[in-house]
C-alpha positions as CSV (number, residue, x, y, z in Angstrom):
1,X,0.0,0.0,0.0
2,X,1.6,3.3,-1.2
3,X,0.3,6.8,0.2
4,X,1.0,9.7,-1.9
5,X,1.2,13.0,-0.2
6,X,1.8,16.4,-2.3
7,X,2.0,19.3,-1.4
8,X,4.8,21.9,0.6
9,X,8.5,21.6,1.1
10,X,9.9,24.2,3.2
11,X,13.6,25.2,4.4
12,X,12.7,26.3,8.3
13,X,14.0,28.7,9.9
14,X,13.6,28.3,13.9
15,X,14.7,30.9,16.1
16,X,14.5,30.2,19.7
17,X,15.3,33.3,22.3
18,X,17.5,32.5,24.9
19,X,16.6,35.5,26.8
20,X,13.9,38.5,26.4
21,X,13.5,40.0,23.7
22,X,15.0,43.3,23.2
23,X,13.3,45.4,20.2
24,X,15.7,47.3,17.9
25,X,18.6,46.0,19.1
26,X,20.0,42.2,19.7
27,X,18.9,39.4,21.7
28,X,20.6,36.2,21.9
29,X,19.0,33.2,20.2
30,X,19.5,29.6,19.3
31,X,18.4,29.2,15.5
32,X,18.4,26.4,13.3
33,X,17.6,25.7,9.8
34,X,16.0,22.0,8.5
35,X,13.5,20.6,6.3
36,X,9.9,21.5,6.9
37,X,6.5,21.9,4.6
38,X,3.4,20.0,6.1
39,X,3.4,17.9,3.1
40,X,6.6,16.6,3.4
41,X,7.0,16.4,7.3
42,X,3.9,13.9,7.0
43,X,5.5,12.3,4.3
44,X,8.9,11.7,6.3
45,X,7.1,10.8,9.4
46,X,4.9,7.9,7.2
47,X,8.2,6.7,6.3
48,X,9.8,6.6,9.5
49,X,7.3,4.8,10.6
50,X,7.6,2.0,8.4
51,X,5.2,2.9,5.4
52,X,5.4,3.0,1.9
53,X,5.2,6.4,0.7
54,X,5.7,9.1,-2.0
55,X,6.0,12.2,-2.4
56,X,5.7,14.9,-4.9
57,X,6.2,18.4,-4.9
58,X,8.2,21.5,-6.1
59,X,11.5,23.4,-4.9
60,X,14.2,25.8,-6.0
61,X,17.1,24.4,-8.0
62,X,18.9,25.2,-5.0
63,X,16.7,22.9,-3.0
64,X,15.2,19.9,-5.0
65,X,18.1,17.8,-4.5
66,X,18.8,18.5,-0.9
67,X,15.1,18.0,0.1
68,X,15.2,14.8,-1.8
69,X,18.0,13.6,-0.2
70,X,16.3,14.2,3.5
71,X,13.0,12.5,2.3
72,X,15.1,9.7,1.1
73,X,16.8,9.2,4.7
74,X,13.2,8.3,5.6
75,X,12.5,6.3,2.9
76,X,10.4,8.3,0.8
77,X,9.9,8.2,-2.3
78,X,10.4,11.5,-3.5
79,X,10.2,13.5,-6.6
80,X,10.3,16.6,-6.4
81,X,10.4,19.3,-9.7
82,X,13.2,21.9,-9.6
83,X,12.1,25.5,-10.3
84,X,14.8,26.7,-12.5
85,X,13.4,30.8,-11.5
86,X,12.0,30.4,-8.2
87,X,13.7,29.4,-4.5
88,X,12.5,27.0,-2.2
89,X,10.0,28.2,0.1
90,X,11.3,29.7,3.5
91,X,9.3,29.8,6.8
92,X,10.7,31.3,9.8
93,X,9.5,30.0,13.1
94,X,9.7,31.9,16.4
95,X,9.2,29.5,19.5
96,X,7.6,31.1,22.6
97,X,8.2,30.3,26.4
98,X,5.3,27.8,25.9
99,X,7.2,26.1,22.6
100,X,4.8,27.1,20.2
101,X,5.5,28.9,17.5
102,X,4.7,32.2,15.3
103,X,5.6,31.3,11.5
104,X,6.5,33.8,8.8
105,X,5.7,32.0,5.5
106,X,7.2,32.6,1.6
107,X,6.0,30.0,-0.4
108,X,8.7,30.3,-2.9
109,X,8.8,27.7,-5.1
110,X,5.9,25.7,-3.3
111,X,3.9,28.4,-5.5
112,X,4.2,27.2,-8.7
113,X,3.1,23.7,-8.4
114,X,1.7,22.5,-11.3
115,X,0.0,18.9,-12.5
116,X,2.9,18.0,-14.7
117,X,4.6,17.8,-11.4
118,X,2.9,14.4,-10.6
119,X,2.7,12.8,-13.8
120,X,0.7,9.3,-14.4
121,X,4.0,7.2,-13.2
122,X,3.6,8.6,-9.7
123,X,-0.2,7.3,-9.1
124,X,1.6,3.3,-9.9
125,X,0.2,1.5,-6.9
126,X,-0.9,4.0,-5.0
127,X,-3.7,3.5,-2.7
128,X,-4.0,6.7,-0.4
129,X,-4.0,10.2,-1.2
130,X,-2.6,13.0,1.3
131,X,-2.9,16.9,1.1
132,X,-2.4,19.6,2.8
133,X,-4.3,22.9,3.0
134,X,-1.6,24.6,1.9
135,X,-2.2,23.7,-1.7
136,X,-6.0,24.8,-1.4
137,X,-5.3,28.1,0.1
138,X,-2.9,29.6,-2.6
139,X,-4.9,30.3,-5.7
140,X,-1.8,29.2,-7.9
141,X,-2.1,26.0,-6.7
142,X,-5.8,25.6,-6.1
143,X,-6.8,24.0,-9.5
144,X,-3.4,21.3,-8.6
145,X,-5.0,20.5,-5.7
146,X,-8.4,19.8,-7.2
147,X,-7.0,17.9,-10.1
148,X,-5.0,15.8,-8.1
149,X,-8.7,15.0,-5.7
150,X,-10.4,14.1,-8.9
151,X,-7.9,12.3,-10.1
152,X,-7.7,10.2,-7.1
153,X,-11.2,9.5,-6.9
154,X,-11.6,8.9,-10.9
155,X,-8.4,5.9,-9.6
156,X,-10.6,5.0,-7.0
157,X,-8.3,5.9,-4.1
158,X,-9.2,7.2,-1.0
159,X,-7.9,10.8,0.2
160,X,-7.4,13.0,3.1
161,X,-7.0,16.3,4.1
162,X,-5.4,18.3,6.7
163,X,-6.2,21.7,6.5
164,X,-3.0,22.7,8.1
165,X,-3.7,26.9,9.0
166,X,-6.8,28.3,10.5
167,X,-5.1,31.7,9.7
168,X,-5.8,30.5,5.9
169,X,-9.0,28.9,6.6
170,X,-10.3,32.5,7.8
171,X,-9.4,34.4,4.5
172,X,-11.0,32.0,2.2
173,X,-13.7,31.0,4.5
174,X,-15.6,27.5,5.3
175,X,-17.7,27.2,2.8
176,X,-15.1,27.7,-0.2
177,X,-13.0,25.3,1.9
178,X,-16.0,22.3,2.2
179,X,-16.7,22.8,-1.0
180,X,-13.0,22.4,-2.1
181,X,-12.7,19.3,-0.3
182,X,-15.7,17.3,-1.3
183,X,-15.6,14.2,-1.8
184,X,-12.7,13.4,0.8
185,X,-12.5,10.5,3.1
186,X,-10.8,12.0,6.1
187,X,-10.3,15.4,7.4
188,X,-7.6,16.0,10.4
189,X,-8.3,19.5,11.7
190,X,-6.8,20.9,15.4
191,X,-9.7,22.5,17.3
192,X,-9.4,25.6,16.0
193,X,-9.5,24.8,12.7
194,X,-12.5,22.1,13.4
195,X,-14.6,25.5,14.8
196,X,-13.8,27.5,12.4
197,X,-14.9,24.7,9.5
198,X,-18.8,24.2,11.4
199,X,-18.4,28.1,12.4
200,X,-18.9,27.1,15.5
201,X,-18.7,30.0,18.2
202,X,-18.1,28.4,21.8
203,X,-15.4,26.4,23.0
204,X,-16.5,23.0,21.7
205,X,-15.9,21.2,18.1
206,X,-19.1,20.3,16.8
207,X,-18.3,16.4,15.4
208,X,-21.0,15.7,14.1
209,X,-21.8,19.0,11.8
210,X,-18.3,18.3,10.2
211,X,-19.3,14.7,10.1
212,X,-21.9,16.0,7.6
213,X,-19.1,16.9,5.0
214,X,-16.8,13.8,5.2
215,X,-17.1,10.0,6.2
216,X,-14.2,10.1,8.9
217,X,-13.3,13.1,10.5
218,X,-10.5,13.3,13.1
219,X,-10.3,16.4,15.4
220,X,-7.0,17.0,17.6
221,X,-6.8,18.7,20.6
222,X,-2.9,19.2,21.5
223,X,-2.3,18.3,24.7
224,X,-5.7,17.0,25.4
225,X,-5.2,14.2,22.8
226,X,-7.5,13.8,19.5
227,X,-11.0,12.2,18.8
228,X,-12.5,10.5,16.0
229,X,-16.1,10.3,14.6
230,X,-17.3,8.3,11.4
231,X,-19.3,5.3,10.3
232,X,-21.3,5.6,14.1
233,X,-18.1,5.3,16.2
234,X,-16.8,8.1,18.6
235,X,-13.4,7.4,19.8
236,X,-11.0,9.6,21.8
237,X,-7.2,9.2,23.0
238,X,-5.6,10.9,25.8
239,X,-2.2,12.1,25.2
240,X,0.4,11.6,27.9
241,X,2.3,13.9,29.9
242,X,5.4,15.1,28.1
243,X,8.0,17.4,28.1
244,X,7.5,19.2,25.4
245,X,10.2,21.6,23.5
246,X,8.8,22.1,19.8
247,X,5.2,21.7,18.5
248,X,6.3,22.4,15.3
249,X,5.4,19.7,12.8
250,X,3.1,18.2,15.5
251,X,-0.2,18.2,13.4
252,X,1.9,16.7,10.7
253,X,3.5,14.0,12.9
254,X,-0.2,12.8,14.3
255,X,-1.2,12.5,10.6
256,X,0.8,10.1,9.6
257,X,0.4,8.4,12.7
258,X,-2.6,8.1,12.3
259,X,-2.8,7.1,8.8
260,X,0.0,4.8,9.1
261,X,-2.3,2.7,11.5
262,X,-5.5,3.7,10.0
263,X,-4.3,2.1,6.3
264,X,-3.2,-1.1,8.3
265,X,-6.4,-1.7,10.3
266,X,-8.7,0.5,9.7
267,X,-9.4,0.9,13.6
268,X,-10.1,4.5,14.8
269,X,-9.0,3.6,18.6
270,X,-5.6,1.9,17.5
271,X,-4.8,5.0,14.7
272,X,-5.8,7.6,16.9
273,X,-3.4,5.9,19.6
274,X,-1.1,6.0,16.7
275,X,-1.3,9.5,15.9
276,X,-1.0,10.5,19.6
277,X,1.9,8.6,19.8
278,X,3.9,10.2,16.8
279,X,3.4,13.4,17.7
280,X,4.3,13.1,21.3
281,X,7.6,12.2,20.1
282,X,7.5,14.9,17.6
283,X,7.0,18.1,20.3
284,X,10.0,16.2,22.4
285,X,12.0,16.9,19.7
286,X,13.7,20.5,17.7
287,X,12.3,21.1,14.7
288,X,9.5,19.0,12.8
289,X,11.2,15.7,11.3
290,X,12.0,12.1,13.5
């Protein structure tokens, strides 16, 4: 069984103060650069975990080979297009006293995605599709994304989406979005983005009304763990107690958790408990890779 996932590849840029910040002036900081995109993070995490996967997307000439390269130590397949014009995309990442983070986002290359990017050899033996939001929220890449949902359920094989930035989600609104995404098998939202999606105005995540919209929806909840709803089960994991230094990639992490057990048994208790677990040892970790 072969997911494909499509979508970002990012060079991130993490800066961590080591003391308060001082505007206009310097403040000491620890910074690193590493791979990143949402698309790709799940994509190394699915492989890290054991499964088969692919992945497709577009850098810089300055990047294709070197984000390759780290999908490859993984074991991902991946193919990524080198934009002979256009770098790699950059984010940069400041991580508060809580270790979440504020990101700063140039697509870059990410941008001009196209469909002759995943050409008909990529879809050989395929039998998930992943996305990210990303590729629904930038209007360049919009029409990619919708191509590649048709494509996949023209093939037959199931998709899911995780719509990755409620930030996003607010400029093109909920509708746009569900209508976007129809057709979908599974939707991984955080709370905030669940809400937002069934415009909900309290502090709760309204399952069912986002049920409406997709078969399997999967809703997580950071430190409180994740829940599922579909096919007349409601499940919910509890996520341990952790120390945790870096939530980045953790959304991305739980995905492919949770898929990686989800395309193996097809149990919503045992994925979720998969997802959980992934990104717990995601948020103990710098930066968003294993």
């Amino acid at each position: 069984m072969t997911v494909l996932v499509v979508g970002d590849v990012v060079d991130d840029i993490s800066v961590l103060p080591l003391e308060p910040v001082t505007p206009r002036t310097d403040t000491r900081a620890q910074i690193r650069m590493s791979p990143g995109g949402s698309a790709a993070n799940t994509a190394a995490w699915l492989g890290f975990l054991g499964a088969d996967v692919r992945f497709t997307g577009r850098a810089g000439a300055d990047g294709a080979v070197r984000h390759s390269m780290a999908l490859a130590d993984f074991g991902v397949d991946a193919r990524i297009a080198a934009d002979p014009v256009i770098p790699t995309a950059t984010i940069v990442l400041t991580l508060d006293a809580e270790a979440d983070r504020t990101m700063y986002v140039d697509r870059g290359a990410n941008a001009t995605l196209t469909t002759d990017d995943v050409p008909e050899s990529v879809w050989d033996g395929v039998t998930w599709l992943h996305l990210s939001g990303y590729t629904f929220f930038d209007p360049a890449t919009l029409g990619v994304a919708r191509d590649l949902l048709a494509e996949a359920a023209r093939r037959g094989v199931p998709s899911s989406v995780d719509p990755g930035s409620v930030a996003f989600l607010r400029e093109v609104g909920p509708t746009a979005f569900l209508r976007w995404t129809e057709g979908v098998d599974l939707v991984v939202p955080n709370a905030d983005e669940a809400r937002f999606l069934t415009e909900s105005t309290g502090p709760f995540v309204d399952h069912d009304k986002l049920a409406e919209h997709y078969p399997h929806v999967v809703v997580t909840m950071g430190a409180t763990g994740a829940t599922y709803v579909g096919e007349g089960r409601r499940e919910q994991v509890v996520a341990p107690r952790i120390s945790v230094l870096d939530t980045t990639g953790a959304g991305d992490a739980f995905t492919a958790g949770f898929l990686a057990s989800w395309l193996e048994s097809r149990d919503p208790q045992q994925a979720l408990a998969g997802g959980v677990g992934a990104a717990s040892r995601c948020v103990e970790l710098r930066g968003a890779r294993p």
